[in-house]
Structure formats: C-alpha cells, structure tokens
PQR file with spaces between the fields and no chain letter, atoms N, CA, C, O and H, PARSE charges and radii, in Angstrom:
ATOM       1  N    UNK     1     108.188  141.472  146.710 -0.4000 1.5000
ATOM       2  CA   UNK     1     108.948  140.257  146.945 -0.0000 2.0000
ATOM       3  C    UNK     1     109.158  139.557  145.601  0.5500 1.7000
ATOM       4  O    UNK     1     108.283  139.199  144.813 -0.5500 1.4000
ATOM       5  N    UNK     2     110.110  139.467  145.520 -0.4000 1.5000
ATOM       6  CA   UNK     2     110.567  138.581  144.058 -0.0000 2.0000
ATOM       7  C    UNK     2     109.853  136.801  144.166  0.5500 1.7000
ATOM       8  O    UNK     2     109.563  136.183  145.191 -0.5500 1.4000
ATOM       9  H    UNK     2     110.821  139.758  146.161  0.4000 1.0000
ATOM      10  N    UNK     3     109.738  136.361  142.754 -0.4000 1.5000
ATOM      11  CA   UNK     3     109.871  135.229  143.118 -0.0000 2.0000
ATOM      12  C    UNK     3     110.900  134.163  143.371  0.5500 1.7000
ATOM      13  O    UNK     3     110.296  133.121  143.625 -0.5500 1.4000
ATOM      14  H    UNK     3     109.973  136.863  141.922  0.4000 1.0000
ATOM      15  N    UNK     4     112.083  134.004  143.404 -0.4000 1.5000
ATOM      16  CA   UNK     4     112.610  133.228  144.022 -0.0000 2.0000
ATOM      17  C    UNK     4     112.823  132.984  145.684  0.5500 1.7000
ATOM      18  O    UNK     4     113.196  132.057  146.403 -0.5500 1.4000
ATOM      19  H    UNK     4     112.573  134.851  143.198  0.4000 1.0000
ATOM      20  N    UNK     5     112.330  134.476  145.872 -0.4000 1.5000
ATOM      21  CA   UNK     5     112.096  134.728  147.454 -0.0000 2.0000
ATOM      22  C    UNK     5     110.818  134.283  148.040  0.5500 1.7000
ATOM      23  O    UNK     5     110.909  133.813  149.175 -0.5500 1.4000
ATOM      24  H    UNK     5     112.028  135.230  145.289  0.4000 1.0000
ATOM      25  N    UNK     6     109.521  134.337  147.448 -0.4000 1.5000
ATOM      26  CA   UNK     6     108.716  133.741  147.271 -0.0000 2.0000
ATOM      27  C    UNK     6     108.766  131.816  147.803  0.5500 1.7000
ATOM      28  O    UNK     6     108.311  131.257  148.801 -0.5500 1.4000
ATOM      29  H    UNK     6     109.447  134.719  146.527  0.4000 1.0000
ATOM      30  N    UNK     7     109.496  131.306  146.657 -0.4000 1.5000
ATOM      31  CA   UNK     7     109.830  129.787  146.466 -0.0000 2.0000
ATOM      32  C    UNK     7     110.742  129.712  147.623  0.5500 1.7000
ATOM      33  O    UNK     7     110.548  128.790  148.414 -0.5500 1.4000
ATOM      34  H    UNK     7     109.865  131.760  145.847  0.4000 1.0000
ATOM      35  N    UNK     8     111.787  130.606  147.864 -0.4000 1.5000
ATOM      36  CA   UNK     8     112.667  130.013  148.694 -0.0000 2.0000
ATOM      37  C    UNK     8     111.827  129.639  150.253  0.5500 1.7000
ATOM      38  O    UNK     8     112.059  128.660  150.963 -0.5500 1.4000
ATOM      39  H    UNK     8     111.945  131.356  147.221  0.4000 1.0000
ATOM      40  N    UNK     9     110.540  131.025  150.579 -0.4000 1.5000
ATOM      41  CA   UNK     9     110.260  131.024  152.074 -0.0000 2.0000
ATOM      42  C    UNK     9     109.475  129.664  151.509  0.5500 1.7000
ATOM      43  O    UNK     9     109.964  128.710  152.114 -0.5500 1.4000
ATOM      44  H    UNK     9     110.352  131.820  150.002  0.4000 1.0000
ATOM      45  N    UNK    10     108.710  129.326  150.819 -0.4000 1.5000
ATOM      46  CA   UNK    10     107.581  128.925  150.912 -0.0000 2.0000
ATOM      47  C    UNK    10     108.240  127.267  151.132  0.5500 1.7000
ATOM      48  O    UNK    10     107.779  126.568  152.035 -0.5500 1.4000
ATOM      49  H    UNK    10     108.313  130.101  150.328  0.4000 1.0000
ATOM      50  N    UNK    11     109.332  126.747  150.228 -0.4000 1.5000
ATOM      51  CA   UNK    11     110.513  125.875  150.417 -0.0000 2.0000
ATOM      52  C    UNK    11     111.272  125.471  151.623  0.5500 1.7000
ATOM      53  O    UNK    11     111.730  124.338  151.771 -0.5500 1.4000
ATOM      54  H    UNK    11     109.706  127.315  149.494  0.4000 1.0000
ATOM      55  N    UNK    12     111.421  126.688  152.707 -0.4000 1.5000
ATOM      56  CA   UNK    12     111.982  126.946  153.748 -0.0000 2.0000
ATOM      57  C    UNK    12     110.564  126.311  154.592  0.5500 1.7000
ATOM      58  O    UNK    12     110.747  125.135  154.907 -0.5500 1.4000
ATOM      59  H    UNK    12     111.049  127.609  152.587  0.4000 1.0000
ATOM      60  N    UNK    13     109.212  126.853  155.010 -0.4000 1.5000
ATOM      61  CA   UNK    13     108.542  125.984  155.668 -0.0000 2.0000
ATOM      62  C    UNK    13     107.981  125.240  155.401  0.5500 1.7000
ATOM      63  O    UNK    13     107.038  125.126  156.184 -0.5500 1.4000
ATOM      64  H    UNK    13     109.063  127.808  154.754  0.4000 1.0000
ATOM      65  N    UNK    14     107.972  124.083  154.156 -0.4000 1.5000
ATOM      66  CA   UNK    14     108.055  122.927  154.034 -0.0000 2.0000
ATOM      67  C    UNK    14     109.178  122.208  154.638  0.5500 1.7000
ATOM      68  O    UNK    14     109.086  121.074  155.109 -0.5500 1.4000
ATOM      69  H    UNK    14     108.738  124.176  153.519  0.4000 1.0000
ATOM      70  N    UNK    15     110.273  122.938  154.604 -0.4000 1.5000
ATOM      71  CA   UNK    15     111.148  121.808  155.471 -0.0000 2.0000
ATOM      72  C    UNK    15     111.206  121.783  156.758  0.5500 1.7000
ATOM      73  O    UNK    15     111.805  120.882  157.346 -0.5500 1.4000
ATOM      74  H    UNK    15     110.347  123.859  154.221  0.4000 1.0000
ATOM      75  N    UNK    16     110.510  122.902  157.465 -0.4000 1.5000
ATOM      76  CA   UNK    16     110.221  122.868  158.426 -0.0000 2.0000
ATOM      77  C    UNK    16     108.887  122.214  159.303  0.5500 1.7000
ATOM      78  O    UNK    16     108.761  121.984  160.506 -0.5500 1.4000
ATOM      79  H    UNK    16     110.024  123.634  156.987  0.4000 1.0000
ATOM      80  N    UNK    17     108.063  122.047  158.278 -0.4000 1.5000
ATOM      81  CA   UNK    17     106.987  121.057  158.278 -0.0000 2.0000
ATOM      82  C    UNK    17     107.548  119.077  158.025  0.5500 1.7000
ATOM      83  O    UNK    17     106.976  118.111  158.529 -0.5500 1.4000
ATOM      84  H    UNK    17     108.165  122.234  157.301  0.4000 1.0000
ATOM      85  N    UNK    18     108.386  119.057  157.406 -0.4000 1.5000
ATOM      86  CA   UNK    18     109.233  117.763  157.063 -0.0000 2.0000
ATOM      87  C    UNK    18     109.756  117.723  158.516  0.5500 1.7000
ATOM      88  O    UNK    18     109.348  116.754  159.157 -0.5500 1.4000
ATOM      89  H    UNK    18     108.852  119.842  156.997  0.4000 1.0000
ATOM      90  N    UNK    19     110.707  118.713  159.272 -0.4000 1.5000
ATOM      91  CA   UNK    19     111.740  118.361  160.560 -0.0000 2.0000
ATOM      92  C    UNK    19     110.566  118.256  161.894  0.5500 1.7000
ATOM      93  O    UNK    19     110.804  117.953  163.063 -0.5500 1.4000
ATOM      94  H    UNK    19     111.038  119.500  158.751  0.4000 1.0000
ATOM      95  N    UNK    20     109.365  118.585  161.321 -0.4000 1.5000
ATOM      96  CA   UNK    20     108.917  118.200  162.635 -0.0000 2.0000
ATOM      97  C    UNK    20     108.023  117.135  162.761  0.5500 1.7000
ATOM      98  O    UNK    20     107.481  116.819  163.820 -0.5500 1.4000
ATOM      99  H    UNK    20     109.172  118.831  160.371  0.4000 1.0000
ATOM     100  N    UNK    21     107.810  116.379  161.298 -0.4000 1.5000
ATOM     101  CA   UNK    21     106.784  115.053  161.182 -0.0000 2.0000
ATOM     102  C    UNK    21     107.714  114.157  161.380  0.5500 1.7000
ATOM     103  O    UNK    21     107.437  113.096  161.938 -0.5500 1.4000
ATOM     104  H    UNK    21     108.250  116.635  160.438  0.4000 1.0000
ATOM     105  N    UNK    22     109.295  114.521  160.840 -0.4000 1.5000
ATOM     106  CA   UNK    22     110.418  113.265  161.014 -0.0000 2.0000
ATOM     107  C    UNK    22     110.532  113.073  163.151  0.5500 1.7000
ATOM     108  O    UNK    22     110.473  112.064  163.854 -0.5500 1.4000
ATOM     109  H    UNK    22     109.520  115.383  160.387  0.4000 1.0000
ATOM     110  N    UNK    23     110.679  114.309  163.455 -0.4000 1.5000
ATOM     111  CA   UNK    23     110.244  114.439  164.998 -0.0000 2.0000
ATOM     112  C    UNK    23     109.572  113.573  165.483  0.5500 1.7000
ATOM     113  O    UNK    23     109.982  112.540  166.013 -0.5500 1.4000
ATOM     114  H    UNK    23     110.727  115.129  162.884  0.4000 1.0000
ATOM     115  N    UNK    24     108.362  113.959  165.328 -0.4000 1.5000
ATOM     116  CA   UNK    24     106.891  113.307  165.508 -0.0000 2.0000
ATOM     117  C    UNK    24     107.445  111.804  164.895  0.5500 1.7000
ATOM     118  O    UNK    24     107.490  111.112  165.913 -0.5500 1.4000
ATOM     119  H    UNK    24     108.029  114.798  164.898  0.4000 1.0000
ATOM     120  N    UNK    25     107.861  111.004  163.823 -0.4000 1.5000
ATOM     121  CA   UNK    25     107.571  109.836  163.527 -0.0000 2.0000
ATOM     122  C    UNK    25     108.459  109.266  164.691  0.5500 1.7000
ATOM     123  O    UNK    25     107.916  108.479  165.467 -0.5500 1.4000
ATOM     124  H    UNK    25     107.824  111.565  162.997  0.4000 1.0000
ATOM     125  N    UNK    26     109.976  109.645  164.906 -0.4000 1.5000
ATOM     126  CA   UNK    26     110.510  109.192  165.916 -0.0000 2.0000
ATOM     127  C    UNK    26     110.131  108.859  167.184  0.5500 1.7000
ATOM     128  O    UNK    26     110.192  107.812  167.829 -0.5500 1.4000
ATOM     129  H    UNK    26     110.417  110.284  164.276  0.4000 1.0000
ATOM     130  N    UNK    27     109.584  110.344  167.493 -0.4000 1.5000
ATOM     131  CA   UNK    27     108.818  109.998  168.932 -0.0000 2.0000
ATOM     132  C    UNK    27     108.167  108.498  168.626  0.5500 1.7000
ATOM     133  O    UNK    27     108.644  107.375  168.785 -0.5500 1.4000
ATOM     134  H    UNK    27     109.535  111.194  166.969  0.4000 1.0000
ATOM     135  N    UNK    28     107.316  108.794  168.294 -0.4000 1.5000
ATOM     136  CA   UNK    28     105.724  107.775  167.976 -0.0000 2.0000
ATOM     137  C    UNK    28     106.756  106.471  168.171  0.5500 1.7000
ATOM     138  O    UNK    28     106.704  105.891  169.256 -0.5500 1.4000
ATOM     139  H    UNK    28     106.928  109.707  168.165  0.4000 1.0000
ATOM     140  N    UNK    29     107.841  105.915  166.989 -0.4000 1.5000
ATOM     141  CA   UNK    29     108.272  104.585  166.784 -0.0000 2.0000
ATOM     142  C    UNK    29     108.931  104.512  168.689  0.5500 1.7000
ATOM     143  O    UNK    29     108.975  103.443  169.298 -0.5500 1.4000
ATOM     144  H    UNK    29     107.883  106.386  166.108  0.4000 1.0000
ATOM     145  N    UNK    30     109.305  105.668  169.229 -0.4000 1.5000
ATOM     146  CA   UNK    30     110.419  105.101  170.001 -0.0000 2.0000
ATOM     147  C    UNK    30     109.171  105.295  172.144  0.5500 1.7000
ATOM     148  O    UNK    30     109.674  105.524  173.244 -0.5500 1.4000
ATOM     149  H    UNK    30     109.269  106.536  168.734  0.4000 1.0000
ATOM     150  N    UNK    31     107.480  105.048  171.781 -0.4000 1.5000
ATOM     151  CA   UNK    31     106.873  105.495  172.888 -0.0000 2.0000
ATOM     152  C    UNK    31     106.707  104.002  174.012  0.5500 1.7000
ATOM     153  O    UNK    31     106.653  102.792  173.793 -0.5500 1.4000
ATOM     154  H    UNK    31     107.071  104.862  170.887  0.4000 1.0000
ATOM     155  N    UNK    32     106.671  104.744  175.104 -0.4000 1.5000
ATOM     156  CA   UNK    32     106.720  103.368  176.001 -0.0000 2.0000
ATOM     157  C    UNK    32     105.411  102.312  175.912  0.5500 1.7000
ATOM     158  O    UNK    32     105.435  101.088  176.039 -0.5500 1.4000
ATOM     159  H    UNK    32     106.714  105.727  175.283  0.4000 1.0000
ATOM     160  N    UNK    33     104.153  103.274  175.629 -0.4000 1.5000
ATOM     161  CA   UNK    33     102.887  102.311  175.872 -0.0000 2.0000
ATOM     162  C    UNK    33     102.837  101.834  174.104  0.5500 1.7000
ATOM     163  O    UNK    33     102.935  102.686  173.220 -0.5500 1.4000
ATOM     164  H    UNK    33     104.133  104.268  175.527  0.4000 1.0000
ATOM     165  N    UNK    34     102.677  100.420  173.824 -0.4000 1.5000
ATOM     166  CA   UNK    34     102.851  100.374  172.143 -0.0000 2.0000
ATOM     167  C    UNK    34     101.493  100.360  171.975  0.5500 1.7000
ATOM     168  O    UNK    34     101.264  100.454  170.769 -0.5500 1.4000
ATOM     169  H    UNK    34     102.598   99.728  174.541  0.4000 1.0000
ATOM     170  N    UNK    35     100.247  100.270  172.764 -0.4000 1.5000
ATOM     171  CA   UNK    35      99.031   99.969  172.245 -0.0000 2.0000
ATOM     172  C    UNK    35      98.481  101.699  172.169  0.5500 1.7000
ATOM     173  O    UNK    35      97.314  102.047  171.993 -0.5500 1.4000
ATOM     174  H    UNK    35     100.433  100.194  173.743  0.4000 1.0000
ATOM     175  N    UNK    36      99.332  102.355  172.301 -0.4000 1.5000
ATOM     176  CA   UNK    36      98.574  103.821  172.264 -0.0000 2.0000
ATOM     177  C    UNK    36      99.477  104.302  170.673  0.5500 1.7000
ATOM     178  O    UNK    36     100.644  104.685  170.595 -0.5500 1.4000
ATOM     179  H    UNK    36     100.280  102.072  172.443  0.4000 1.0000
ATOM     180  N    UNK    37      98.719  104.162  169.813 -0.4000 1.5000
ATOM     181  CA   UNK    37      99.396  103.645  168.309 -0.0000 2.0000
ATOM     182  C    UNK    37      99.302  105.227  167.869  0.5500 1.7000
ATOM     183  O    UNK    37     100.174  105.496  167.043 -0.5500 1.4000
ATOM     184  H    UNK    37      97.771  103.851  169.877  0.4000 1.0000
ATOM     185  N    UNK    38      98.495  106.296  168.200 -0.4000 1.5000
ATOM     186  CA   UNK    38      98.165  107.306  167.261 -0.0000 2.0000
ATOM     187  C    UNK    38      97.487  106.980  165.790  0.5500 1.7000
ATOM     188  O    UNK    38      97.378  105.994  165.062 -0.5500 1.4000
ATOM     189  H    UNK    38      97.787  106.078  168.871  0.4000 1.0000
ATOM     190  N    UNK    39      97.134  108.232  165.769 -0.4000 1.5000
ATOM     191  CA   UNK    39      96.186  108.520  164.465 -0.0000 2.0000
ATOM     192  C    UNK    39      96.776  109.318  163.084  0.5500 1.7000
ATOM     193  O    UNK    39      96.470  109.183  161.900 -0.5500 1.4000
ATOM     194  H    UNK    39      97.223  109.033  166.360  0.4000 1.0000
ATOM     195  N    UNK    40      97.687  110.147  163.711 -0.4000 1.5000
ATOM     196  CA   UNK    40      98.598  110.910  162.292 -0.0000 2.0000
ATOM     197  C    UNK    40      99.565  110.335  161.720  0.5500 1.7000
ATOM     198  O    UNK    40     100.576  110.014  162.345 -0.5500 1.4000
ATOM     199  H    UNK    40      97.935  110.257  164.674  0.4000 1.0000
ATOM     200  N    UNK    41      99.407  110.112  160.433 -0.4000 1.5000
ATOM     201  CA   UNK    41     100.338  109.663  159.029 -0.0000 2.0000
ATOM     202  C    UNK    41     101.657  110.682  159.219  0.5500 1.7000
ATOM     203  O    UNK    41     101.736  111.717  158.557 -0.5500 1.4000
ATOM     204  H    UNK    41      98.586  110.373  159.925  0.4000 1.0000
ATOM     205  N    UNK    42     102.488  110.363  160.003 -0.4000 1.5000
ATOM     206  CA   UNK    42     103.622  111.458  159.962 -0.0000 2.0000
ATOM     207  C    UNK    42     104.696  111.255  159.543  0.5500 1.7000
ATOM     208  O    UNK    42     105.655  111.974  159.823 -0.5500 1.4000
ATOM     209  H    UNK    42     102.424  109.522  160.540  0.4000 1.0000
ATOM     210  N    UNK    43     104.796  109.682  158.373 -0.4000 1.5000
ATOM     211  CA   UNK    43     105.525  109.322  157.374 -0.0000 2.0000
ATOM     212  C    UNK    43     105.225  109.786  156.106  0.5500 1.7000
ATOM     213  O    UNK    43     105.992  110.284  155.282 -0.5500 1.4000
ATOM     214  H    UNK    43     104.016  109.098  158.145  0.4000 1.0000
ATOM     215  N    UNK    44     103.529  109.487  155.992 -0.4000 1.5000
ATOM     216  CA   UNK    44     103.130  110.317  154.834 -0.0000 2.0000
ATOM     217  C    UNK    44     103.096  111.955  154.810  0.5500 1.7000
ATOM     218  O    UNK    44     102.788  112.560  153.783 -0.5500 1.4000
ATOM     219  H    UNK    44     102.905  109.083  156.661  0.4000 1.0000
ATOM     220  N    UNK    45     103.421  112.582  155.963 -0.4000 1.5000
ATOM     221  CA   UNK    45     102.907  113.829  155.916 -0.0000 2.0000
ATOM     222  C    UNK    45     104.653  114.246  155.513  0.5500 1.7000
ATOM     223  O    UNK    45     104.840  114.895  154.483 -0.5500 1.4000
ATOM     224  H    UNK    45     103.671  112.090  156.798  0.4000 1.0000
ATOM     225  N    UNK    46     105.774  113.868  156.310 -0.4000 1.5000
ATOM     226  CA   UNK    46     107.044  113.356  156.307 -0.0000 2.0000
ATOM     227  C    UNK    46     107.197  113.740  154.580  0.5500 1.7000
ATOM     228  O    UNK    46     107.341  114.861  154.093 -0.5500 1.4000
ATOM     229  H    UNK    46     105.623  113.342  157.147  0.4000 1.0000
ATOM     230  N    UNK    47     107.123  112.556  153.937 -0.4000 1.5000
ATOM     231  CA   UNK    47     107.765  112.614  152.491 -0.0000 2.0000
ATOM     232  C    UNK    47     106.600  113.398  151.667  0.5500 1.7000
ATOM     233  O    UNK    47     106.142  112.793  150.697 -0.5500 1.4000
ATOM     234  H    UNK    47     107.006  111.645  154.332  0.4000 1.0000
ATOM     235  N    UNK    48     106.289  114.167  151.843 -0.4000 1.5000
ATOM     236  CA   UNK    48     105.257  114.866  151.023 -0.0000 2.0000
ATOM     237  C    UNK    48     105.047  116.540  151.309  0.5500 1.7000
ATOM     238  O    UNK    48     104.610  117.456  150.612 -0.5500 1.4000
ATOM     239  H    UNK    48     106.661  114.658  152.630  0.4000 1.0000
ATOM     240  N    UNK    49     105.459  116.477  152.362 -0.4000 1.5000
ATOM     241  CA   UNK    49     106.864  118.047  152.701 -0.0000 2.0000
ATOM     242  C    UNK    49     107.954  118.248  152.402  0.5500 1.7000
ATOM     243  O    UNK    49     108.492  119.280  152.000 -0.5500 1.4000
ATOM     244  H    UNK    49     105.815  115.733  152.928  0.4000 1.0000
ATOM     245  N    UNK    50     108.601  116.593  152.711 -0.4000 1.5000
ATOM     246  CA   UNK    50     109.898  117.131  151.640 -0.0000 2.0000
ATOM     247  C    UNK    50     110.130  117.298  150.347  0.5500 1.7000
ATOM     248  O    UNK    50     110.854  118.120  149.786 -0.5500 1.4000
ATOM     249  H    UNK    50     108.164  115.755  153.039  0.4000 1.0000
ATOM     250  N    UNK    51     109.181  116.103  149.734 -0.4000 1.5000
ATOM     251  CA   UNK    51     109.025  116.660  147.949 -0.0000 2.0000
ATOM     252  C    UNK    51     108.571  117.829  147.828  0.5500 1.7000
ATOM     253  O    UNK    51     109.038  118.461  146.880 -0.5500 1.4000
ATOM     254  H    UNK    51     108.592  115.435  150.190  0.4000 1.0000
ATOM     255  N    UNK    52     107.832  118.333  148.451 -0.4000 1.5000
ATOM     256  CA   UNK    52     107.571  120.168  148.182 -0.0000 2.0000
ATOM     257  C    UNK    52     108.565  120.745  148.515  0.5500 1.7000
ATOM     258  O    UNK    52     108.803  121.744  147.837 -0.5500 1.4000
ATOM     259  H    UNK    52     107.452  117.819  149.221  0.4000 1.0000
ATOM     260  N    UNK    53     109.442  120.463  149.506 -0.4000 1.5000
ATOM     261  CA   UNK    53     110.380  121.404  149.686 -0.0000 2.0000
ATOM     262  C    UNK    53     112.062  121.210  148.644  0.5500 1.7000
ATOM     263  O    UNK    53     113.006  121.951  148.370 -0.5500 1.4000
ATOM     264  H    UNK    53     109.249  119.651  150.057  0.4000 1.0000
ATOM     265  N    UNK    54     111.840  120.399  148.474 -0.4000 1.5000
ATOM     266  CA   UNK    54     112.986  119.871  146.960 -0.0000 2.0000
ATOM     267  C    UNK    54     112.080  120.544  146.576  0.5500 1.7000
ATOM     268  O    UNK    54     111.741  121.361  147.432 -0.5500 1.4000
ATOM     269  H    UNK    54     111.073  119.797  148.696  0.4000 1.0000
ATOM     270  N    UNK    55     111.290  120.606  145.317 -0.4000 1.5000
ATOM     271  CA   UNK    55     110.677  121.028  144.314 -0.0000 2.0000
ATOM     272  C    UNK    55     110.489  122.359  144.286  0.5500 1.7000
ATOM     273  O    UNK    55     110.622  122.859  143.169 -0.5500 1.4000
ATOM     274  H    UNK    55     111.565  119.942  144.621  0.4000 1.0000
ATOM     275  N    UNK    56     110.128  123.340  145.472 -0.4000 1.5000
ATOM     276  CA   UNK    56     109.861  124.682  145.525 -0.0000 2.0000
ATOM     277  C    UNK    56     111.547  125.264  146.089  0.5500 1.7000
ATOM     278  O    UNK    56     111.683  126.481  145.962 -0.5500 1.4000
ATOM     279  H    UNK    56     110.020  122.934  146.379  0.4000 1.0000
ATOM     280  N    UNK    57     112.516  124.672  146.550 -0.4000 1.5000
ATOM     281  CA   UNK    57     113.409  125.358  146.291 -0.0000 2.0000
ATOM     282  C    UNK    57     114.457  124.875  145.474  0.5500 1.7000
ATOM     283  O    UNK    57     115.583  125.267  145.781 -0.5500 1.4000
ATOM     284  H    UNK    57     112.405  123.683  146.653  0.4000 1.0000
ATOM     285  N    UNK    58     114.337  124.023  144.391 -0.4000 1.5000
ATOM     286  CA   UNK    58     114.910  123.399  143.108 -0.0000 2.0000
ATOM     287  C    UNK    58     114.428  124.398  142.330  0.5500 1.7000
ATOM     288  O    UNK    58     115.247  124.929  141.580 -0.5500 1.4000
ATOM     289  H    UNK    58     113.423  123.705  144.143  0.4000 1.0000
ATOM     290  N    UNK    59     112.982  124.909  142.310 -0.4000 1.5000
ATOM     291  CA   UNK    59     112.247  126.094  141.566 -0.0000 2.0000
ATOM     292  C    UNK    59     113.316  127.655  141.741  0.5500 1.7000
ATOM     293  O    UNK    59     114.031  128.315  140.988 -0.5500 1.4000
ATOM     294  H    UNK    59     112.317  124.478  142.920  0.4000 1.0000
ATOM     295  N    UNK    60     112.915  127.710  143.124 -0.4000 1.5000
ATOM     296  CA   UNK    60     113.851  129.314  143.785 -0.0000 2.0000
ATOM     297  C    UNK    60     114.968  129.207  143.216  0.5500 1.7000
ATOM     298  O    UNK    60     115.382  130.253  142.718 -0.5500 1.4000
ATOM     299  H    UNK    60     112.333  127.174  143.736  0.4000 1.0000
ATOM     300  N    UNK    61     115.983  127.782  143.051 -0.4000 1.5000
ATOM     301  CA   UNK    61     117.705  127.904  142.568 -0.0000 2.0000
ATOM     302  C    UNK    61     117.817  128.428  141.026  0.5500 1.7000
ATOM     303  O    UNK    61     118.655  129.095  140.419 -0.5500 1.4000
ATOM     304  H    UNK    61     115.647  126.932  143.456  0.4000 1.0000
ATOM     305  N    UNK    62     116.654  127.852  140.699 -0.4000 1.5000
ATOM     306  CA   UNK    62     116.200  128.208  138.769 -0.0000 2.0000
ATOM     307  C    UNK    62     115.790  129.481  138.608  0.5500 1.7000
ATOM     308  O    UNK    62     116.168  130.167  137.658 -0.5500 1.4000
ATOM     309  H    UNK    62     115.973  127.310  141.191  0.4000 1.0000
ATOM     310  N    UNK    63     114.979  129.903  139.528 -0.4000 1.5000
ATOM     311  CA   UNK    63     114.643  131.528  139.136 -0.0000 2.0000
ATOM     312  C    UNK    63     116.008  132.244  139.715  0.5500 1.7000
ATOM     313  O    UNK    63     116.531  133.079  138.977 -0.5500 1.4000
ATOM     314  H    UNK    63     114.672  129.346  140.299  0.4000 1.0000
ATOM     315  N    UNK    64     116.565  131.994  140.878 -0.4000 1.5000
ATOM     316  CA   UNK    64     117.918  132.748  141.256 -0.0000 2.0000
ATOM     317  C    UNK    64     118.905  132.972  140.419  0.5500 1.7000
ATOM     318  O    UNK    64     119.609  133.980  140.342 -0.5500 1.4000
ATOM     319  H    UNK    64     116.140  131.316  141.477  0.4000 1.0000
ATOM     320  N    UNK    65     118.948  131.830  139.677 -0.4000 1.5000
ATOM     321  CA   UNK    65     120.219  131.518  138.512 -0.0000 2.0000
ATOM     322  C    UNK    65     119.833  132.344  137.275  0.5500 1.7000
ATOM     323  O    UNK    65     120.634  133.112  136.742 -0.5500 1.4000
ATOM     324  H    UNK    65     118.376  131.012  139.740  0.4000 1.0000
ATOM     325  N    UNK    66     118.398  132.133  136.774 -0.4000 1.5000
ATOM     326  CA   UNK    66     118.108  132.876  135.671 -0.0000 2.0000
ATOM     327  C    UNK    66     118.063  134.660  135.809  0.5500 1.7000
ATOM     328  O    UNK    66     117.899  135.445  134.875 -0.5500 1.4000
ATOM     329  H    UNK    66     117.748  131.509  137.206  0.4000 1.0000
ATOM     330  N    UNK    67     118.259  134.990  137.240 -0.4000 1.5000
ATOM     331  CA   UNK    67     118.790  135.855  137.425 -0.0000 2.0000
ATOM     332  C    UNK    67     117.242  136.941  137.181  0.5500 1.7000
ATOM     333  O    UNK    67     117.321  138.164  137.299 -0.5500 1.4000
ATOM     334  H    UNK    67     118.392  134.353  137.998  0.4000 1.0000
C-alpha cells in the first residue's frame, strides 16, 4: 500500500468519525428530556476528527501530487 493510500484511508475514517459525532451532537442538542444531558464531548470529539481528517488528507494530496 502506498502512502498516500495509507493517508487517504486513514483521512477517510476520520471523517467518518467527524459525521457521526456531528450526528450524535445534533441528536443530543435536539432530545426531548433536557435533564438527561449525557456524558460524551461530541463537539470536542467533532473538531478533533476533523482536524485529523484535513491534515491526513491535505498530507495524501501532497504525497499524490509529488507523485
């Protein structure tokens, strides 16, 4: 496996880890009982998947390009 293929999967489920905390935060803001608050950071978990996933496939576009 090359590395930009590498960066790209590894890029690819970070954003798939990002589409399902943005999920999860929605649910949570939009639940009927408000005193049942939850325990998971799924804003912090949210922007801290997606900076990995910018960054590891900003990486993959650089190794792709450099060919």
């Amino acid at each position: 496996m090359k590395p930009h293929e590498m960066l790209t999967l590894a890029g690819a489920i970070a954003v798939a880890i990002a589409a399902i905390a943005r999920f999860a935060e929605l649910r949570r803001l939009r639940r009927n009982d408000l005193d049942r608050v939850g325990w998971m950071p799924w804003t912090g978990l949210f922007f801290v998947a997606l900076m990995a996933a910018v960054i590891l496939l900003g990486l993959a576009a650089r190794e792709w390009a450099a060919g």
